[in-house]
C-alpha positions as a printed Julia matrix, in Angstrom:
227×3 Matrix{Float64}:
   0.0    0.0     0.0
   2.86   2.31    0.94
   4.48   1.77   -2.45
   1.0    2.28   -4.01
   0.95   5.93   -2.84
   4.24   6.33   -5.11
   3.68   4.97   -7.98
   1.54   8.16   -9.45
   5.28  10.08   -9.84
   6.63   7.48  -12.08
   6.7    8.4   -15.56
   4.09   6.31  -17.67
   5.2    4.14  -20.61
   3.12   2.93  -23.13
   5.05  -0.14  -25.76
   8.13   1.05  -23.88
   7.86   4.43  -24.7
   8.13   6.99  -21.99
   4.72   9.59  -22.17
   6.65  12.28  -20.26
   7.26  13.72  -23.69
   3.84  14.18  -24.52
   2.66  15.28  -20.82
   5.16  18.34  -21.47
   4.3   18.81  -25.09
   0.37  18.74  -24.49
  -0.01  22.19  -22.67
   1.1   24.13  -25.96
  -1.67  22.58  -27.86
  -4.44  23.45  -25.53
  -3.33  27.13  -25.77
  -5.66  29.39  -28.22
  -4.15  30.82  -31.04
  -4.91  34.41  -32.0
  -7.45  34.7   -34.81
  -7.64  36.92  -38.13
 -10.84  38.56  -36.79
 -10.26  42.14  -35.07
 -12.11  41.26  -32.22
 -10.75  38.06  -30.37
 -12.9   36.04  -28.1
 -13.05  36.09  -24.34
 -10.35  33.11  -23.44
  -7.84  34.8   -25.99
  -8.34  38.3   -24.06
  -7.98  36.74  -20.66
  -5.46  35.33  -21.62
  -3.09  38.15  -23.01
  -4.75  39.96  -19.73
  -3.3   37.85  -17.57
   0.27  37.48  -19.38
   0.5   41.29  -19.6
  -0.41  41.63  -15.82
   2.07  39.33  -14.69
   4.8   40.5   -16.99
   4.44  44.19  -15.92
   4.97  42.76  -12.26
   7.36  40.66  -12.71
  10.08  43.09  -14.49
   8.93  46.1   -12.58
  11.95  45.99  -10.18
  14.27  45.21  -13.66
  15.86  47.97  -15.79
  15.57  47.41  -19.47
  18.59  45.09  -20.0
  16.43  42.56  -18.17
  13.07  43.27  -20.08
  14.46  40.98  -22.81
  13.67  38.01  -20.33
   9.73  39.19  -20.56
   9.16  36.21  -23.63
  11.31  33.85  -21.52
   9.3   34.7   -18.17
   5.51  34.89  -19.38
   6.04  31.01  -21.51
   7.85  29.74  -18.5
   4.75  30.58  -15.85
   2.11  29.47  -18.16
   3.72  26.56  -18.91
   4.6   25.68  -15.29
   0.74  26.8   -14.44
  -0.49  24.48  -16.85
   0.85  21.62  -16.16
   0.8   21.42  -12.74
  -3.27  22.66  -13.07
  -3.26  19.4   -15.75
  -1.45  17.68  -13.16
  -4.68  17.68  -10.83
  -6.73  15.53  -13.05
  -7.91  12.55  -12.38
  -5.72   9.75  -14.5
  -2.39  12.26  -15.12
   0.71  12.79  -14.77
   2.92  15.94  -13.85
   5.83  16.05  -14.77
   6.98  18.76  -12.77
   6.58  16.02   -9.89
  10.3   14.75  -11.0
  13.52  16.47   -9.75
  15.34  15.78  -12.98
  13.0   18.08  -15.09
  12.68  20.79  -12.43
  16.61  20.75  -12.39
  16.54  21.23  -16.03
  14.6   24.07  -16.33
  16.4   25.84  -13.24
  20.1   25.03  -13.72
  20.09  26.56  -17.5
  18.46  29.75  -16.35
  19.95  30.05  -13.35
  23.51  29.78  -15.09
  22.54  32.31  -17.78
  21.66  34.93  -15.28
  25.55  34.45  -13.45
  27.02  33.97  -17.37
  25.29  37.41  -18.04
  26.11  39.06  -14.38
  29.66  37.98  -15.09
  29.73  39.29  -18.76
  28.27  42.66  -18.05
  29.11  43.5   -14.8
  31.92  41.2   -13.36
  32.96  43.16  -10.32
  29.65  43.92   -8.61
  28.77  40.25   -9.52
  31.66  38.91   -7.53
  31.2   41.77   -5.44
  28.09  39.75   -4.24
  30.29  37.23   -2.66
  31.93  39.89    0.05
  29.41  41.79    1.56
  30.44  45.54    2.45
  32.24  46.07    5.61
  33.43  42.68    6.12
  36.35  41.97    9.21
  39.66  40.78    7.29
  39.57  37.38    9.33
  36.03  36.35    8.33
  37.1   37.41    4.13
  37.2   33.72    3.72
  35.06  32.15    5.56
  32.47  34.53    3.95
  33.54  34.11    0.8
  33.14  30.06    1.05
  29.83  30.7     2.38
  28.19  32.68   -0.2
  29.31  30.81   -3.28
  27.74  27.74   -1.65
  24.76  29.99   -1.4
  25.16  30.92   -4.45
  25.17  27.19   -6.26
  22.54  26.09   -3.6
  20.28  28.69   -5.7
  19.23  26.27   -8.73
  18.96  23.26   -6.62
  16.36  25.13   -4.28
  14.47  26.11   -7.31
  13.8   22.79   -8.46
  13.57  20.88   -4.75
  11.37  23.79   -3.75
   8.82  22.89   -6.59
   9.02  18.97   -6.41
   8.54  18.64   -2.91
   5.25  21.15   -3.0
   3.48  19.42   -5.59
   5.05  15.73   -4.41
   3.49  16.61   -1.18
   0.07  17.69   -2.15
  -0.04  15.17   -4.56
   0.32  12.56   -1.68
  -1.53  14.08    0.68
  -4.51  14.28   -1.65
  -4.09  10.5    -2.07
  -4.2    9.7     1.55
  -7.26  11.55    1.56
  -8.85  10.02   -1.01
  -7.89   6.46    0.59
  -9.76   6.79    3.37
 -12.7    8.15    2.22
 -12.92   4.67    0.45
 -12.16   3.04    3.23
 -14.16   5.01    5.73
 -17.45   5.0     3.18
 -18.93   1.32    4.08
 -17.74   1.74    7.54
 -18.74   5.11    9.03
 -19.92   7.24    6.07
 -20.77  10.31    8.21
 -16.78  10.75    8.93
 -16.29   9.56    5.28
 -18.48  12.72    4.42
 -16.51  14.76    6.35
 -13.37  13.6     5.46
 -14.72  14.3     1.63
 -15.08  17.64    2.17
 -11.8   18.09    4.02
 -10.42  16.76    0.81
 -12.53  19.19   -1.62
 -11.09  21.73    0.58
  -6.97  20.63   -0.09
  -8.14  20.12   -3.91
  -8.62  23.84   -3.92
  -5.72  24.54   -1.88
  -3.73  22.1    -4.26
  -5.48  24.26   -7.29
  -3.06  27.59   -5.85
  -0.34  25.9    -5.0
  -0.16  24.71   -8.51
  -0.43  28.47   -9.41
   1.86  30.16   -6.4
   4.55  27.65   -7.1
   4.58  28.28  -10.5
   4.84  31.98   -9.58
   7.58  31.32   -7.52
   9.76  29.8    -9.75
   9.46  32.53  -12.43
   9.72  35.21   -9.47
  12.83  33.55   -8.11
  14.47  33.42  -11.34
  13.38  37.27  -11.98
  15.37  38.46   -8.78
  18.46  36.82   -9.31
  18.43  38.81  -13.09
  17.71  41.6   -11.42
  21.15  41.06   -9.18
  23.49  40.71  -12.29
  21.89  43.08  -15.06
């Protein structure tokens, strides 16, 4: 039973062929495309509404070197919305469950944003390493400390956002087992317990959304310390 509860974050094959593929690849199809018309329908203006909103907040603290990051930004939070939203379905899979594709996405962009930092800027980015003020006997120490900081960065981008959805994921599953369980037996507790679980599927529904926020945010504040 224990083992059970873990088998929804393995990726599915079908003939042998992993599906992770096409549970990453499926998002971009449900998106509408603009049409030819001059007026465009409500989900296509809700949509640019809501990826213009979020843009403007998101590079509001950057200058305009780091406005070229708004296309990179905006794709990356609706794709990380929409999958983990797809993710809550009954019969899916979400693939931002696994550590190996959250390190993906945050070890690329968290390396451009030093590559850049170090390119445009070198001395106030290693400048980050030594704060201001610093005794001469703690130089070192310091120094060791915040570049472990500073690599710790991508791997608490993509732990922080595996072990979010991992846990609601599970938690929603131990739910759900024992209102099964608890149904023949006692089905006024089941009942309850039901409704306790509607109540974490909604919570689940924003943490899908916050962490995907998160991630994007995270990423926009360490541009903002090397542009």
């Amino acid at each position: 039973m224990t083992m059970s509860f873990f088998d929804q974050f393995a990726s599915p094959y079908f003939l042998g062929i992993p599906l992770i593929a096409i549970a990453i690849a499926l998002p971009w199809v449900l998106f509408p495309t603009p049409s030819a018309r001059w007026i465009n329908s409500r989900l296509i203006t809700l949509q640019g509404w809501f990826i213009n909103r979020f843009t403007n907040q998101l590079l509001l603290p950057l200058n305009m070197g780091g406005h070229k990051w708004a296309l990179l930004f905006a794709s990356l939070m609706v794709f990380l919305i929409t999958i983990n939203m797809l993710g809550l379905l009954p019969y899916t899979f979400t693939p931002t469950t696994q550590l190996s594709l959250n390190m993906g996405l945050a070890v690329p962009l968290w390396l451009a944003t030093v590559i850049i930092g170090m390119r445009n800027q070198p001395t106030v980015a290693l400048g980050h390493l030594l704060p201001e003020g610093t005794p001469i006997p703690l130089i070192p120490v310091l120094i060791i400390i915040e570049t472990i900081s500073l690599f710790i960065r991508p791997l608490a981008l993509g732990v922080r956002l595996t072990a979010n959805l991992t846990a609601g994921h599970l938690l929603i599953q131990l739910i759900a087992t024992a209102v099964y369980v608890l149904l023949p037996m006692m089905p006024t507790v089941a009942i309850l317990t039901a409704a306790v679980l509607f109540l974490l599927t909604l919570l689940e529904v924003a943490v899908a959304m916050i962490q995907a926020y998160v991630f994007v945010l995270l990423l926009s504040l360490y541009l903002q310390e090397n542009v």
